[in-house]
C-alpha positions in Angstrom: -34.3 5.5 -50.7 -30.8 5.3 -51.5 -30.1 9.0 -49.7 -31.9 7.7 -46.6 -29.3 4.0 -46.6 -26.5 6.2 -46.9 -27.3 8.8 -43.7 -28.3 5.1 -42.1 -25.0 3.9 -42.8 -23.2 6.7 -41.9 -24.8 7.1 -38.5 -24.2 3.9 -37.6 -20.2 4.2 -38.4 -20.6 7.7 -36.2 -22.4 5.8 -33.5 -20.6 3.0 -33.4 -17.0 4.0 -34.4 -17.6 6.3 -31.3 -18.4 4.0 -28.8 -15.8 1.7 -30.1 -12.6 5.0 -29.2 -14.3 5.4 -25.9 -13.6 2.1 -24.8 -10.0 1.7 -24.4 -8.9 -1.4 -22.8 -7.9 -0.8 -18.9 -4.6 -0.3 -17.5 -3.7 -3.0 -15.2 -2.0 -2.9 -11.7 -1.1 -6.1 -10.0 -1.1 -5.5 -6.4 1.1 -7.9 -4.2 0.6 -7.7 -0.1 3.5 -9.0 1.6 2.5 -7.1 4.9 1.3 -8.1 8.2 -2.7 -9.6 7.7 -2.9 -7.9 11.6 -2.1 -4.8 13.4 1.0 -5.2 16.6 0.5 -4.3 19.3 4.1 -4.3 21.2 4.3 -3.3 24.9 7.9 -2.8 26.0 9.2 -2.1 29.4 12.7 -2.1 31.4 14.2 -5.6 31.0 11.5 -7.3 27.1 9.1 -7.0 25.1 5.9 -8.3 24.1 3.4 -8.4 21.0 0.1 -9.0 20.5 -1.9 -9.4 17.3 -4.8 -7.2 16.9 -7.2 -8.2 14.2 -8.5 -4.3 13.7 -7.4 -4.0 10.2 -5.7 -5.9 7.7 -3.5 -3.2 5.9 -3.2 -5.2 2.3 -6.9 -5.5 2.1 -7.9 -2.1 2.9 -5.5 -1.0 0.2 -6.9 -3.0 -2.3 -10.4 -2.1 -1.8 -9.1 1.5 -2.0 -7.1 1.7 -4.4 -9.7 -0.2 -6.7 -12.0 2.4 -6.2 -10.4 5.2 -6.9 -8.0 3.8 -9.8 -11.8 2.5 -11.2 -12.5 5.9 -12.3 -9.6 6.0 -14.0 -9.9 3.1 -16.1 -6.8 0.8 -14.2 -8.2 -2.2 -12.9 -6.5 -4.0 -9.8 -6.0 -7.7 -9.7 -4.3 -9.2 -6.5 -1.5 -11.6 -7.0 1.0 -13.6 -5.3 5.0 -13.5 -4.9 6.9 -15.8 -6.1 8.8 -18.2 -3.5 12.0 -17.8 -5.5 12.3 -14.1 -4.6 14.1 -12.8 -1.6 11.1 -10.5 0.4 14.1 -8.5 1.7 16.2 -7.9 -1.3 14.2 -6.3 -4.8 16.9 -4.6 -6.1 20.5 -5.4 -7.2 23.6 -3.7 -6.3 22.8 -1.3 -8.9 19.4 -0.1 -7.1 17.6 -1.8 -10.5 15.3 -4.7 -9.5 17.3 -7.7 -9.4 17.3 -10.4 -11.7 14.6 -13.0 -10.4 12.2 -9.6 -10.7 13.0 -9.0 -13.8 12.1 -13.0 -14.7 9.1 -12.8 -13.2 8.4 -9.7 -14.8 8.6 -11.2 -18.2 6.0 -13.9 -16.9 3.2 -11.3 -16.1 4.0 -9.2 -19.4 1.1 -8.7 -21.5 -1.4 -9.5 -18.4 -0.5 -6.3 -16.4 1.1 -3.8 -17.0 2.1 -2.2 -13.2 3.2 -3.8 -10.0 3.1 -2.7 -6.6 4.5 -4.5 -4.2 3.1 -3.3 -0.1 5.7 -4.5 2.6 8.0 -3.1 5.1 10.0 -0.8 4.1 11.0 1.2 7.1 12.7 1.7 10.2 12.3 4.0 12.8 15.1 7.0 13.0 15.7 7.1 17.3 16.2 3.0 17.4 17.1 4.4 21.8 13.6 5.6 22.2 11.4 3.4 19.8 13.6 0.3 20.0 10.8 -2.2 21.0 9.4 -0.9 17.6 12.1 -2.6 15.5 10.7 -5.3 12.8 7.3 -4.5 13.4 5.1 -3.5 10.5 1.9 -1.3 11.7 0.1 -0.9 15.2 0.0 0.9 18.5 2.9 1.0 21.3 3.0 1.1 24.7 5.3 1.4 27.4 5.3 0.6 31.3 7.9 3.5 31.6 5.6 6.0 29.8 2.1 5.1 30.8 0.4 8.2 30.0 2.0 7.8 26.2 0.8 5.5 23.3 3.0 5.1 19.7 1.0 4.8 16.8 3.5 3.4 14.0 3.2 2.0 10.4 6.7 1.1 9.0 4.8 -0.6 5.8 5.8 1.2 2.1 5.1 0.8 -1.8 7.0 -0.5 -4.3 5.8 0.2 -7.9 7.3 -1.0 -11.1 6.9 -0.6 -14.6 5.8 -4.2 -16.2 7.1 -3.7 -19.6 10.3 -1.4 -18.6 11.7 -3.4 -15.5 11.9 -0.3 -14.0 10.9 1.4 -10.3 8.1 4.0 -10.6 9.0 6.6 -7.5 6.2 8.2 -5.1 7.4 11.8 -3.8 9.9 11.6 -0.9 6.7 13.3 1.5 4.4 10.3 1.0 7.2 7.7 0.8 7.9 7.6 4.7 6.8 5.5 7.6 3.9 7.6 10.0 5.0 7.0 14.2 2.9 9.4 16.4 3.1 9.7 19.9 0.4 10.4 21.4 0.4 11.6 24.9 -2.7 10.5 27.4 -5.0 12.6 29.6 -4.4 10.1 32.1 -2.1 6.8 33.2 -2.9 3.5 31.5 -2.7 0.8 34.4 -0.2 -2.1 34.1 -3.3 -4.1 32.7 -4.5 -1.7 30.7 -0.7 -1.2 28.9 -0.8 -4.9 28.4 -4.2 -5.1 27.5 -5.5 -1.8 25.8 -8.9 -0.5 26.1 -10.8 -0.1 22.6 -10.6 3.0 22.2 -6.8 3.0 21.2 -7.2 0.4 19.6 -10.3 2.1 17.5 -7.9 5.3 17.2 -4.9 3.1 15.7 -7.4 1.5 13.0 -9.1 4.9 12.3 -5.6 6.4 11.6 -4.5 3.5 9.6 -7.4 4.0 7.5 -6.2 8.1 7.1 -2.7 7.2 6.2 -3.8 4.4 3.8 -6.2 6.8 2.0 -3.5 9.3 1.6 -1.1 7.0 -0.2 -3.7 5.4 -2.1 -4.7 9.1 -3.3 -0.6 9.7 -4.3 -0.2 6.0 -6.2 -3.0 6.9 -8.2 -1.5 10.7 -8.6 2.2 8.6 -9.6 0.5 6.4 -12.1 -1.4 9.1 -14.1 1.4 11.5 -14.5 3.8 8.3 -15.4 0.9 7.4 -18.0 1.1 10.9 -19.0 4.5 11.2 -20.1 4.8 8.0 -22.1 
């Protein structure tokens, strides 16, 4: 009796003390969208230019549910949060290329709930301002231009910031994901004034479908980033 309460006893510290090392509490990422809810679309021609919002994806959203998936498997949960009003949106980093001081206070406030941030925003500008200058400011969407009509720009100037919680400190992707994507894409035939100003679906269905691509592909290099970061502390 007392041989069979021990072997009971010890299975259950097996069993149990098992269970208890496979569970490790998640990693957390706080994801902050400070991008465009929309897709542009900006038609330019000789003299202005005009944009239009195109409700075909909403870039922050699509990341999430992305990235939640895949960093899932991985035992990282994602929790969406907001940024602070305090902060400047166009200035994260100090003189010193570290983040700035209001970052790192905020920083401290969100210690012990996550332990990542990454921030999605504009981070980019087109190289040739002469040839894509209508594209200036604008975040992600689809060009056109009454001087090219056979030619459509598909453009996404949005990038990632990631930071380490605990060490105030920026996490880098690799210089060949960190870029902006602008395709041009020339046309079997001419778009018509109306159709430049007012583009048939199927660009627009191209421009989401390729938004979809190049937020997959970064999604698949965050989670690459955070893994080998995890790795090596």
């Amino acid at each position: 009796m007392i041989k069979y309460l021990l072997n009971l006893i010890l299975f259950g510290l097996l069993f149990f003390g098992t269970d208890a090392q496979a569970t490790e509490p998640p990693v957390k990422v706080a994801l902050v969208n400070l991008a465009d809810t929309t897709a542009t679309h900006i038609y330019g021609n000789r003299w202005y230019s005009t944009s239009f919002e195109k409700d075909i994806l909403n870039y922050g959203k699509e990341t999430y549910l992305g990235l939640s998936e895949i960093l899932g498997a991985a035992n990282i949960d994602v929790v969406i949060r907001d940024f602070p009003t305090n902060i400047n949106r166009k200035s994260f980093f100090n003189v010193m290329d570290k983040p700035g001081k209001a970052m790192e206070q905020w920083f401290d406030e969100m210690a012990g709930e996550v332990d990542f941030v990454i921030l999605i925003t504009k981070k980019f500008e087109p190289e040739n301002k002469i040839s894509h200058r209508y594209l200036n400011g604008m975040q992600y969407g689809i060009g056109t231009y009454a001087s090219y009509p056979d030619v459509i720009s598909i453009f996404s100037f949005v990038g990632y910031y990631i930071f380490d919680v605990e060490a105030k400190k920026e996490i880098h992707l690799s210089r060949k994901d960190d870029q902006y994507l602008l395709m041009d894409i020339r046309l079997d035939k001419r778009m018509s004034y109306h159709e430049l100003k007012n583009l048939p679906q199927q660009y627009l269905n191209l421009t989401r479908d390729k938004m979809h691509q190049i937020i997959n592909m970064r999604n698949v290099e965050i989670k690459r980033t955070l893994l080998e970061y995890l790795n090596q502390k």
